[in-house]
C-alpha angles and dihedrals in degrees: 000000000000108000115217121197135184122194117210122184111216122183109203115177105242085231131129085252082051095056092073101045086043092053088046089055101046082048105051086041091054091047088045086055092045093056092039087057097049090047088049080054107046096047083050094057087045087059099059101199130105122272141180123243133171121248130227091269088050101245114135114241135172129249104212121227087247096049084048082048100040087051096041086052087049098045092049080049101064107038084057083055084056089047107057085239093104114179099350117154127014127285094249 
């Protein structure tokens, strides 16, 4: 998967008046992550095919194309449980 960065340069004054806008900004970058990871998942999943990652030990491994359908078929799962729509339709 293509990686896309974008550099900012940010000058916050390392005073105590800095700390909270700091702390905002670590914060809205770690949320922003976080999204960004559950979107990369999902459109993997979506996929359907197999892919390669690197675990936290970075070592590449591969995700199989039965682990990616085994996780979209939970995942549907579960939003029909949330749904009030359990077990409806078939897993193809």
């Amino acid at each position: 998967m293509p990686t896309r960065t974008i550099n900012l340069k940010l000058q916050i004054p390392r005073t105590e008046e800095g700390r909270k806008v700091r702390r905002v900004l670590w914060t809205t970058h770690d949320e922003v992550n976080k999204a960004v990871a559950e979107i990369e998942k999902m459109l993997l999943l979506c996929r359907g095919d197999s892919y390669y990652t690197v675990n936290a030990q970075g070592e590449e491994i591969e995700i199989k194309e039965s682990q990616v359908k085994a996780d979209a078929l939970k995942v549907a799962r579960e939003v029909q449980r949330k749904n009030g729509k359990k077990n409806q339709g078939s897993d193809a």
